[in-house]
Structures are given as structure tokens and as C-alpha cells.
ROSE-4610 file (N, C-alpha, C; in Angstrom, 1 decimal, always signed):
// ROSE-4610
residu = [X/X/X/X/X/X/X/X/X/X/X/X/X/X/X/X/X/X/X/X/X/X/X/X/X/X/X/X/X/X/X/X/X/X/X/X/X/X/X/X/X/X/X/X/X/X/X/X/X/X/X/X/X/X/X/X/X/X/X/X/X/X/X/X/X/X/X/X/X/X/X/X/X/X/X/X/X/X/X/X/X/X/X/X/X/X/X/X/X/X/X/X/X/X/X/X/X/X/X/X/X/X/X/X/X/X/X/X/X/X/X/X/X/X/X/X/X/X/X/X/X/X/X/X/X/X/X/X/X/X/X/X/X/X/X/X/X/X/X/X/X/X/X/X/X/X/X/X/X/X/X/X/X/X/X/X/X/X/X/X/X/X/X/X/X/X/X/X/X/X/X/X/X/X/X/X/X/X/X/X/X/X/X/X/X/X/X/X/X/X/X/X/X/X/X/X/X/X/X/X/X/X/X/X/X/X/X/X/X/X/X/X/X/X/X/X/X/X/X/X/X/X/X/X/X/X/X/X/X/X/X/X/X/X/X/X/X/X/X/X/X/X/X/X/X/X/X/X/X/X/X/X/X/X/X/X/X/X/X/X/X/X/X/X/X/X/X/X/X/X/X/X/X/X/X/X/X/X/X/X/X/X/X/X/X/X/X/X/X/X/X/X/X/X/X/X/X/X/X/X/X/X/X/X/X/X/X/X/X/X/X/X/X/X/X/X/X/X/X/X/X/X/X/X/X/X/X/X/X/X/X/X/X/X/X/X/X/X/X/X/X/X/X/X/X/X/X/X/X/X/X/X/X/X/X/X/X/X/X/X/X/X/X/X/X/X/X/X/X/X/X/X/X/X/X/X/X/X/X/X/X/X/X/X/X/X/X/X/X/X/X/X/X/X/X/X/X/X/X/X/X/X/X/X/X/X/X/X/X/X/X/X/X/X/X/X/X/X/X/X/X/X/X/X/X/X/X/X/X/X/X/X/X/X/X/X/X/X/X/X/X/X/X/X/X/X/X/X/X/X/X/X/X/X/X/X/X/X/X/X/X/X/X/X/X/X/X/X/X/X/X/X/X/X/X/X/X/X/X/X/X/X/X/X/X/X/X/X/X/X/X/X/X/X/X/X/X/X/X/X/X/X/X/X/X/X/X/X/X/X/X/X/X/X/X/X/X/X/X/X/X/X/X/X/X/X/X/X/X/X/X/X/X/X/X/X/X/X/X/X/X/X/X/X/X/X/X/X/X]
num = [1/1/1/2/2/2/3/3/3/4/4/4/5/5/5/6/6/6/7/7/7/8/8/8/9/9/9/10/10/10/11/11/11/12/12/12/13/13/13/14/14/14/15/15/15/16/16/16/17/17/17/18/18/18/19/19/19/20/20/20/21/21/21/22/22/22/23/23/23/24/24/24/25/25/25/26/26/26/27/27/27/28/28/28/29/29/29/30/30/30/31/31/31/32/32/32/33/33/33/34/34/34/35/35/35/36/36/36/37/37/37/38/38/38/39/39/39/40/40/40/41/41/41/42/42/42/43/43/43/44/44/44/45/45/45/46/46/46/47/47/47/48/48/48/49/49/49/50/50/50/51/51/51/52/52/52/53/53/53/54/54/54/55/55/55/56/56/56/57/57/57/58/58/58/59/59/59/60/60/60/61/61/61/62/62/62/63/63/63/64/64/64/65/65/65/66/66/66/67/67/67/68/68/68/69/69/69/70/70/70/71/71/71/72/72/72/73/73/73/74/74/74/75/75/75/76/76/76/77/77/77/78/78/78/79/79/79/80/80/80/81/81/81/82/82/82/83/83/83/84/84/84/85/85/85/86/86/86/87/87/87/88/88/88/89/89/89/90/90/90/91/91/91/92/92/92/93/93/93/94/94/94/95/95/95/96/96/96/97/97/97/98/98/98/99/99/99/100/100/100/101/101/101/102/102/102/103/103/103/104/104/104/105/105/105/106/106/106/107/107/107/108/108/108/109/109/109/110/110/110/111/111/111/112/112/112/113/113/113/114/114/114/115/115/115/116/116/116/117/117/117/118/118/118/119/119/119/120/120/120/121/121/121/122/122/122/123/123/123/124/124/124/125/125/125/126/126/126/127/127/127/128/128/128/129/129/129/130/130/130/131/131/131/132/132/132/133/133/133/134/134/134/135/135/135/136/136/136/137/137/137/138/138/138/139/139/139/140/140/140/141/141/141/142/142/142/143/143/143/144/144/144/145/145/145/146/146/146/147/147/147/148/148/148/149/149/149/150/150/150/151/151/151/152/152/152/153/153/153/154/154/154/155/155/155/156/156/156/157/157/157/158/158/158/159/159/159/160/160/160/161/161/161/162/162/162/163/163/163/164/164/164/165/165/165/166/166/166/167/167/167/168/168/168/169/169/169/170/170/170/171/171/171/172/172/172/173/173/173/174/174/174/175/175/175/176/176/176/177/177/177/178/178/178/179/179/179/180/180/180/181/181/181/182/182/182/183/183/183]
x = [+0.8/+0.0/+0.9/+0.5/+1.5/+0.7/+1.1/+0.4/+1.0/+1.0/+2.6/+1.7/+2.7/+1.8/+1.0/+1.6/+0.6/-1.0/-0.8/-2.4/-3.0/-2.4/-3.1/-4.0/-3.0/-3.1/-4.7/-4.8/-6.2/-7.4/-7.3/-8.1/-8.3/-10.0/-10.3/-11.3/-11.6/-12.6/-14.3/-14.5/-16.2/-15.8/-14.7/-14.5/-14.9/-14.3/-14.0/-15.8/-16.1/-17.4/-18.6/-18.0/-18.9/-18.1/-18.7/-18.0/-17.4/-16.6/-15.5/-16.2/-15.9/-16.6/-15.4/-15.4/-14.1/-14.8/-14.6/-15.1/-14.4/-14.8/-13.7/-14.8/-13.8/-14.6/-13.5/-13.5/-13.0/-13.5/-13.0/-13.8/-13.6/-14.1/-14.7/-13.0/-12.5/-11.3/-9.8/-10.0/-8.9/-9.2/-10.1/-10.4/-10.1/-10.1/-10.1/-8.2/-7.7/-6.2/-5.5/-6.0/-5.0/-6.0/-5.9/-6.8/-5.8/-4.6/-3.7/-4.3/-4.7/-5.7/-6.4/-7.7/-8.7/-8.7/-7.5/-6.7/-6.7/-5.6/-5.5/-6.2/-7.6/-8.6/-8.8/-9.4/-10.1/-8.8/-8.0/-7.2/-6.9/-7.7/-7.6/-8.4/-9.3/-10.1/-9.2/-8.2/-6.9/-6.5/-6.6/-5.9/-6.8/-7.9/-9.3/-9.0/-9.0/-8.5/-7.0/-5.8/-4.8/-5.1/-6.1/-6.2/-7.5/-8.4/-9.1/-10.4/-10.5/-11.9/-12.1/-12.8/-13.3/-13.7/-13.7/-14.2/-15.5/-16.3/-17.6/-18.4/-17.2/-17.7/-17.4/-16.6/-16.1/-16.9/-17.8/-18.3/-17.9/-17.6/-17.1/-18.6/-18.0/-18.7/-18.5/-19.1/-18.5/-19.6/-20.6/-21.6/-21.3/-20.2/-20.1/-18.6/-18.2/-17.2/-17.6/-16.7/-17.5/-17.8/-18.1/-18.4/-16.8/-17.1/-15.9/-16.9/-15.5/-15.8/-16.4/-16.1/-17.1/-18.4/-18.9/-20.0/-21.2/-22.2/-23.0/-23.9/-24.2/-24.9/-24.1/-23.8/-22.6/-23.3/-24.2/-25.2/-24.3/-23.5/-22.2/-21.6/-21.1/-20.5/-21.5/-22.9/-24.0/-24.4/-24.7/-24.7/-23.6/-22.7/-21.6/-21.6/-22.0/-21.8/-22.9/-24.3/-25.2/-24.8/-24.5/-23.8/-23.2/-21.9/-21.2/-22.1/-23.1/-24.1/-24.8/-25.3/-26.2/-24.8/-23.9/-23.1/-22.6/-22.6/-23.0/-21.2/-20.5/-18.9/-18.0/-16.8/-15.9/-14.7/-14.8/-13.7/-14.2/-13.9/-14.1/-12.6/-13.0/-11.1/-11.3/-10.1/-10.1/-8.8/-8.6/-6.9/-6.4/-7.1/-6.1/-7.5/-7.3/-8.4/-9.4/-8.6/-9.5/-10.7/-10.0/-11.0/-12.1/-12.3/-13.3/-14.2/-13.2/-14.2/-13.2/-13.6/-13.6/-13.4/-14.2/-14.9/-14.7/-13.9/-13.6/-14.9/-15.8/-17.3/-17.8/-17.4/-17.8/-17.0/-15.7/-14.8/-14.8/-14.8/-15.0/-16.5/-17.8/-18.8/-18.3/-17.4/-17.5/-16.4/-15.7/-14.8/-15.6/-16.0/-17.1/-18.2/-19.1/-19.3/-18.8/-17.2/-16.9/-16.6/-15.9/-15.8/-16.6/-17.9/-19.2/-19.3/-19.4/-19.6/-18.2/-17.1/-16.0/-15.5/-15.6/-15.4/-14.2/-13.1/-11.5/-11.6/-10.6/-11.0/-9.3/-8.9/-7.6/-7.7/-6.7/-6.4/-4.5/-4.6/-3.4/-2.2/-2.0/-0.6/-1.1/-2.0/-2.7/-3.9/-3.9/-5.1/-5.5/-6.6/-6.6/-8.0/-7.5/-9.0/-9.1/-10.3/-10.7/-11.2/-10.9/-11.5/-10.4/-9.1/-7.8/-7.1/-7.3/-6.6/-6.0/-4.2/-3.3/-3.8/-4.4/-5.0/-6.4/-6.8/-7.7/-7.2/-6.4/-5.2/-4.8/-4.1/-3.4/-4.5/-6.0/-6.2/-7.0/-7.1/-7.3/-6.2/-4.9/-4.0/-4.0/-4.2/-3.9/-5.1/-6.3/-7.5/-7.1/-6.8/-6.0/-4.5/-4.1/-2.9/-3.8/-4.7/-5.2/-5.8/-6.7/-7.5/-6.3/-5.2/-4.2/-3.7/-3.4/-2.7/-3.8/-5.1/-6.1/-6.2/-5.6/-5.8/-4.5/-3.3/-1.8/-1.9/-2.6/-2.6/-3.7/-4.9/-5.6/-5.2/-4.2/-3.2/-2.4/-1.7/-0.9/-1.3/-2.4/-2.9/-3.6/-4.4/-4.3/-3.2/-2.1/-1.3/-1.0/-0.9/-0.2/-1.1/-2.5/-3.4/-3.5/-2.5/-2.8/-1.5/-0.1/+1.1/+0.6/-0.1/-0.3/-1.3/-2.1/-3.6/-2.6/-1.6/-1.1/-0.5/+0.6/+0.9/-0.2/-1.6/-2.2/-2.3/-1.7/-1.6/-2.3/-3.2/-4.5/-5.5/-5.7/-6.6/-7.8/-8.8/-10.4/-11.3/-11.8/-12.9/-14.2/-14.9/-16.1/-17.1/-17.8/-19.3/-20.2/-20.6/-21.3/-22.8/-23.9/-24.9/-25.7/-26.3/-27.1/-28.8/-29.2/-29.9/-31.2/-31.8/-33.4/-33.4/-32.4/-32.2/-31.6/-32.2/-31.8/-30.6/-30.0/-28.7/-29.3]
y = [-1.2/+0.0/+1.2/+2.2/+3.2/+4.7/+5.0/+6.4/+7.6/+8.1/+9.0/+10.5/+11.8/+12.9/+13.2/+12.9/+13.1/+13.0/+11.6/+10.6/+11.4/+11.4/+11.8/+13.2/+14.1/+15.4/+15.6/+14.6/+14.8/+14.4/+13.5/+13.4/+14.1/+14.7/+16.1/+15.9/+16.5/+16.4/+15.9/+16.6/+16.8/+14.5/+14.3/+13.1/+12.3/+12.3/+11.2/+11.5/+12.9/+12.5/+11.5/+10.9/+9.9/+8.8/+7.8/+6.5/+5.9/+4.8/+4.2/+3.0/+2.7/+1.5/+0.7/-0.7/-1.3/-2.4/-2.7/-3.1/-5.1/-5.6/-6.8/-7.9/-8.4/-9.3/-10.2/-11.6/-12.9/-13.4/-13.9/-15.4/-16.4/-17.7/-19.0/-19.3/-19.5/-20.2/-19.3/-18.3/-17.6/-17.8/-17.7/-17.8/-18.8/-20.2/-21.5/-21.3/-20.9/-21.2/-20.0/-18.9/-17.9/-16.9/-17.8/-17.0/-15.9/-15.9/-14.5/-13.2/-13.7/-12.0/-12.1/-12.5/-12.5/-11.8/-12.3/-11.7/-10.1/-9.9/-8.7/-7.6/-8.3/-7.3/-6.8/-7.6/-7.6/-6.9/-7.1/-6.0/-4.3/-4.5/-2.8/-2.6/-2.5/-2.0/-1.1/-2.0/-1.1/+0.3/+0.5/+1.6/+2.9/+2.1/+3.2/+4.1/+3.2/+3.7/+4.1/+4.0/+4.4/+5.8/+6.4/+7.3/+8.6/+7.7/+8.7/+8.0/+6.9/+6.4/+5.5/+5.6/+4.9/+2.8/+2.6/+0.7/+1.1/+1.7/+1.6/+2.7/+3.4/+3.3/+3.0/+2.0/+1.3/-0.2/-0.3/-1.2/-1.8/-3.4/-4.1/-4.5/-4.6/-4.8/-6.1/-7.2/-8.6/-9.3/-8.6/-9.2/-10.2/-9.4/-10.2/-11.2/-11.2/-12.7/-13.5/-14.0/-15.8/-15.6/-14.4/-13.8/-13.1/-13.7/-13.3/-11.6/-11.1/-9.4/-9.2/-10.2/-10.0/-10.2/-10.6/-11.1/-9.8/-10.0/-9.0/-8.4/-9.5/-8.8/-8.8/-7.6/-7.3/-6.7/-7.0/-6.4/-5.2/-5.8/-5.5/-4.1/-4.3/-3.2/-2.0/-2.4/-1.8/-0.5/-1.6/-0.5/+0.0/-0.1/+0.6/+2.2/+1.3/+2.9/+4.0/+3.3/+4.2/+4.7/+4.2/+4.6/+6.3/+6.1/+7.1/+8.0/+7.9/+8.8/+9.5/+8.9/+9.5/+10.1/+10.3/+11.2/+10.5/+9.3/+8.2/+7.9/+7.8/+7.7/+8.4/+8.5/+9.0/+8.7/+7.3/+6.9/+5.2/+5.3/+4.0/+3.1/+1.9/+1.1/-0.3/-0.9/-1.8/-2.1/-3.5/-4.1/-3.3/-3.1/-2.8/-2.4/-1.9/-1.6/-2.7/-3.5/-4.4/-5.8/-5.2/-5.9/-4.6/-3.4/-2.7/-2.9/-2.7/-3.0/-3.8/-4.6/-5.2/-4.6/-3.6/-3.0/-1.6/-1.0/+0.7/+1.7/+0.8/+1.6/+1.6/+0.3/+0.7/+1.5/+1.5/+2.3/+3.2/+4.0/+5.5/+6.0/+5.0/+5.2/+5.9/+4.3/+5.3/+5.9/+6.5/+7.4/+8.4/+8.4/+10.2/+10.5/+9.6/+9.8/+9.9/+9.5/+9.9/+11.1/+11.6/+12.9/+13.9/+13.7/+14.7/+14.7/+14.0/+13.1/+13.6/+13.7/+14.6/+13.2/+12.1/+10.6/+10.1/+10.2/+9.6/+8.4/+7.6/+6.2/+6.0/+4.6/+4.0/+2.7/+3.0/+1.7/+0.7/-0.1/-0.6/+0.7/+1.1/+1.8/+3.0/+4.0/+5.5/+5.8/+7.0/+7.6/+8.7/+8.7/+9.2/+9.8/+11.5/+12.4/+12.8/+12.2/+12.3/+13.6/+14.7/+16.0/+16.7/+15.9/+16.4/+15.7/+16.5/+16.3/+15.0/+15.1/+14.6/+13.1/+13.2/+11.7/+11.5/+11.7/+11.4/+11.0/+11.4/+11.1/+9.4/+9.5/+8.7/+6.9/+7.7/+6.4/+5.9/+7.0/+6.4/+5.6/+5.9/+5.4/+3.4/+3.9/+2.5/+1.6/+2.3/+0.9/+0.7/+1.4/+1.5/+0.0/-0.1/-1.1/-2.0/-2.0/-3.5/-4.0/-3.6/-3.3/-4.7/-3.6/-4.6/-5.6/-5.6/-6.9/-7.7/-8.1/-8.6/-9.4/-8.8/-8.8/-9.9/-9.5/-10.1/-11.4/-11.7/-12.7/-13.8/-13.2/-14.2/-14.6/-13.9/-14.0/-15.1/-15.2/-16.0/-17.1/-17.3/-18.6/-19.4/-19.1/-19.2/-19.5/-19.0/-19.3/-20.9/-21.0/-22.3/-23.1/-23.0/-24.0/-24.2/-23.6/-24.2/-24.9/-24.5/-25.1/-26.7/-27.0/-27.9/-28.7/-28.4/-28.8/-28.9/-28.6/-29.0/-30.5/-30.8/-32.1/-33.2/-32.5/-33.3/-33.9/-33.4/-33.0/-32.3/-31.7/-30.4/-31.7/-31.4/-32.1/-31.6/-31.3/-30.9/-31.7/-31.1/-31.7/-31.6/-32.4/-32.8/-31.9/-31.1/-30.5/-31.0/-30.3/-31.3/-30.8/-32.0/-31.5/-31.3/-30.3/-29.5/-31.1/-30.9/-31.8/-31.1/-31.7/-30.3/-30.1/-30.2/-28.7/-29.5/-29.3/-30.3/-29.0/-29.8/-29.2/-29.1]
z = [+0.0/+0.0/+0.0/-0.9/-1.1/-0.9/+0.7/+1.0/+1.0/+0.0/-0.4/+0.1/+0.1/+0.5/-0.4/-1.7/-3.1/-3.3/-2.6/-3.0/-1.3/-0.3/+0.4/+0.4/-0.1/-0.7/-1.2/-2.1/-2.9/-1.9/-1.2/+0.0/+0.8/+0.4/+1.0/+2.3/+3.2/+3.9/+3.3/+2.4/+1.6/+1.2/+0.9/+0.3/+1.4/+2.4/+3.7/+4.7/+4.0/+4.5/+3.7/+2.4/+2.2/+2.3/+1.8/+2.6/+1.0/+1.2/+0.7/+0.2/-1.2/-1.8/-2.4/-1.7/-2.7/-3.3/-4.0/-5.6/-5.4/-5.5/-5.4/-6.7/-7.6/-8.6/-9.2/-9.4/-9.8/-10.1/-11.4/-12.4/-11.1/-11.4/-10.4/-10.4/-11.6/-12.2/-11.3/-11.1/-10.7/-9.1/-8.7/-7.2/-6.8/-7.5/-7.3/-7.2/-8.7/-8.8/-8.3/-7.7/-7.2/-6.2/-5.5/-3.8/-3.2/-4.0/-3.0/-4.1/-4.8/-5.0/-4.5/-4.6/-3.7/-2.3/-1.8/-0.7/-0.7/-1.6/-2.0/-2.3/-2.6/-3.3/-1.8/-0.5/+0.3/+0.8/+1.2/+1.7/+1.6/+0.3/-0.1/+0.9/+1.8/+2.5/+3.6/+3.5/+4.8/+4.3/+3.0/+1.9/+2.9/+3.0/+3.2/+4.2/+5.4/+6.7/+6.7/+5.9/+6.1/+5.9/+4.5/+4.0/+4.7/+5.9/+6.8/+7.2/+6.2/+6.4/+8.0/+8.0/+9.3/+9.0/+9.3/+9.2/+8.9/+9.4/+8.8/+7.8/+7.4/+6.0/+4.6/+4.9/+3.8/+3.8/+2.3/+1.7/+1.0/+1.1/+0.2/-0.6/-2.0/-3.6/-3.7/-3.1/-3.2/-4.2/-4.9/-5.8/-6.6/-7.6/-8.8/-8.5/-7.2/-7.1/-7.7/-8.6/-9.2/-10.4/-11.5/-12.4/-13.3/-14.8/-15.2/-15.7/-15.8/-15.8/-16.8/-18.2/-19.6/-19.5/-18.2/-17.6/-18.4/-19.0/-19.2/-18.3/-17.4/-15.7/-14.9/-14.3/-13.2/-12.3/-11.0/-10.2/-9.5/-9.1/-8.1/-8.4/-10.2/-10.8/-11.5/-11.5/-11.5/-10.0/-9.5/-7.5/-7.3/-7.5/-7.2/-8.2/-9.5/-11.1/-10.1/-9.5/-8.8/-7.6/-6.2/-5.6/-5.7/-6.8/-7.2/-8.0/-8.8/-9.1/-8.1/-7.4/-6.4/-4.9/-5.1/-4.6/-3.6/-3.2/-1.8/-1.2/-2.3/-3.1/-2.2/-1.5/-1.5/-2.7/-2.5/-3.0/-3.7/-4.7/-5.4/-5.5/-5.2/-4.8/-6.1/-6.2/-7.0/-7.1/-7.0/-7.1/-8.3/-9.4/-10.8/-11.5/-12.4/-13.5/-13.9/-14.5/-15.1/-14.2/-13.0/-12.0/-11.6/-12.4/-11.7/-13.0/-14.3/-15.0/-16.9/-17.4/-18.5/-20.1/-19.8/-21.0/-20.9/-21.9/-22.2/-21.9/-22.4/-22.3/-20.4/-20.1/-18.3/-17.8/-17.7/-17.4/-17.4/-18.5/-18.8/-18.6/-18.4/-17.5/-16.2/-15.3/-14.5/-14.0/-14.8/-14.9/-14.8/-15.5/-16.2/-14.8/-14.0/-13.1/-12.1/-11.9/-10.7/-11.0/-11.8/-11.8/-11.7/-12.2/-12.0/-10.9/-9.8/-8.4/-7.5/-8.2/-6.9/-6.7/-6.9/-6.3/-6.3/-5.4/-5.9/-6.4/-7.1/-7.9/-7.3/-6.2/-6.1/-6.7/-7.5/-8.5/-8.1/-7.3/-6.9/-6.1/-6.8/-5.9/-5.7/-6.0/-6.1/-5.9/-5.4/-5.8/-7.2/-7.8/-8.8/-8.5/-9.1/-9.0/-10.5/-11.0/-11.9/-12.8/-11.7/-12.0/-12.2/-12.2/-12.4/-14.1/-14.7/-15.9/-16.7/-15.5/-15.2/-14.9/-13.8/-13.1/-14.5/-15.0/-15.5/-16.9/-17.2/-18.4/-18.3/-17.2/-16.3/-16.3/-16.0/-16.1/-16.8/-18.2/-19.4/-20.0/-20.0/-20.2/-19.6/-18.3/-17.8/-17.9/-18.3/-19.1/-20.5/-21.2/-22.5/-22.5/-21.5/-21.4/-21.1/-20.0/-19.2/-20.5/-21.3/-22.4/-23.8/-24.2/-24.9/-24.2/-23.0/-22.0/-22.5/-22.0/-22.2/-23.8/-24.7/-26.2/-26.4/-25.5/-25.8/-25.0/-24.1/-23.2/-24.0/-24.9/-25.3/-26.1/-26.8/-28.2/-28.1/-26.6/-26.4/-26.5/-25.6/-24.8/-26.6/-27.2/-28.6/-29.6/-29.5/-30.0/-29.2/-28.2/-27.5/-27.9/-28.1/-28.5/-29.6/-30.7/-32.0/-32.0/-31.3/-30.9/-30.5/-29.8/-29.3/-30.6/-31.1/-32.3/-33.2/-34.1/-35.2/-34.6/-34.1/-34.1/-33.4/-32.8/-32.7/-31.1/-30.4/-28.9/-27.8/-28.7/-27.8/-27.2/-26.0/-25.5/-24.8/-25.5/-25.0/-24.3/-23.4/-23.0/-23.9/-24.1/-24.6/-24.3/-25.0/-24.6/-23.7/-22.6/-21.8/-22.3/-22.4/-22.2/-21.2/-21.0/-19.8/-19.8/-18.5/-18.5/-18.4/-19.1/-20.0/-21.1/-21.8/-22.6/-23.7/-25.1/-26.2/-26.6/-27.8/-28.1/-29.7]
């Protein structure tokens, strides 16, 4: 956790009087094989109170655990977009970008309302005020990276699966069918 004078700086009084929302979301498959995020996500809550907030007013977003972020119903990342509309917001948290949101179009949703909203947004190592240029630059930039990481990693994983499918080595599981429900 990185509480530099900078990030504290932007943490204004008007902020710390609303309360602290930390956002926490993992596919089934990453929770299963890498529970030290999970960890981590749930840990930002410490960020809160290092930076003014009290333990009770910081809400964990635990909705959509268990849902991959391409998910098209995101309840979790829904009440939270409202939350921060309806002014409720100090500060919106999230391990890294692409666990608050998936998609350029949510993001810069609610990017654009926190900023109307006054709402700090901490993304892993910072705080970012969205009503500030610089920081709002900043984390267009860094959904813009998560955004092609995302593109370079399914590239990869793709690539290894046809590495594997040419000599005839890829090994799939079978379609399962659903029980009800003709195919």
C-alpha cells in the first residue's frame, strides 16, 4: 500500500465524509487457482482507513465474485456505477483496472461519473481524482494497457493452442450437455 503525500493530498474532507466502496470481482477459475488475490482485493479496505476512512464506512462490492468481468450482468459493478451517481462515493477502490471494469465503455462510465460526483478512484498503488486532468489522463492510459494486455494474453494462450492442435496433442474436453435442454 502506497500512502505517499501526493495521494493523500487529494483526500479532501467533503470526500471522507462519504464513505469508501471497494469493488472486489474474480472469475470461479482464478479464485479456485490464485486465492492471493482475492486476498489482496479484500485487503484494499486497509488503503481506506490508512487514508481517513473509518471501518464503517467502507463497503465491500462482493456481488459479482465468481463472475468473469465479460459477464453481461454485473449487479455489483451496477450499484456501485449508482452509488457514485447518487453522490454516496468517496472513493471508489479496486486491485487494478480491469478488475473494476472489463470494458472501455464501463470504465469510462465510471470514470465520467466519478468525476461529475467529486469521487476519488484507487487503483493498486494510487489515488486518482478524476476532476484532475493529469490523473484522468493517467487512467485512461492505464485501461487502455489493461485493455491490450487482455488482447496479448488471449493471443498467447491461442497461440499455444494451436502449438499444441497442429501435431495433434491439444486435448479438449467434450461439450457437456445441460440436463433439459436439447442441443
Amino acid at each position: 500500500m502506497l500512502t505517499t503525500t501526493e495521494s493523500k493530498g487529494k483526500v479532501c474532507p467533503h470526500h471522507l465524509e462519504r464513505d469508501a466502496y471497494l469493488y472486489v470481482r474474480q472469475c470461479v477459475r482464478q479464485m479456485v487457482e490464485n486465492q492471493e488475490s482475492t486476498k489482496r482485493q479484500y485487503a484494499l479496505g486497509q488503503c481506506a482507513v490508512a487514508y481517513g476512512w473509518s471501518e464503517e464506512q467502507i463497503h465491500v462490492v462482493d456481488w459479482d465474485l465468481g463472475k468473469s468481468g465479460a459477464s453481461t450482468t454485473r449487479k455489483g459493478f451496477d450499484f456501485l456505477v449508482s452509488e457514485v451517481g447518487l453522490g454516496r462515493a468517496g472513493i471508489v477502490m479496486g486491485l487494478e483496472v480491469s478488475r473494476l471494469a472489463r470494458k472501455s465503455s464501463d470504465w469510462h462510465r465510471l470514470l465520467e461519473i466519478c468525476a461529475l460526483s467529486r469521487t476519488l478512484i484507487l487503483v493498486g498503488e494510487g489515488i486518482y481524482d478524476p476532476t484532475q486532468v493529469n490523473d484522468r489522463f493517467l487512467l485512461g492510459l492505464k485501461e487502455t494497457m489493461s485493455e491490450a494486455e487482455r488482447h496479448v494474453i488471449r493471443a498467447r494462450l491461442f497461440g499455444g493452442m494451436l502449438n499444441k492442435a497442429n501435431p495433434g496433442e491439444l486435448r479438449c474436453r467434450p461439450p457437456v450437455r445441460q440436463i433439459g435442454k436439447s442441443i
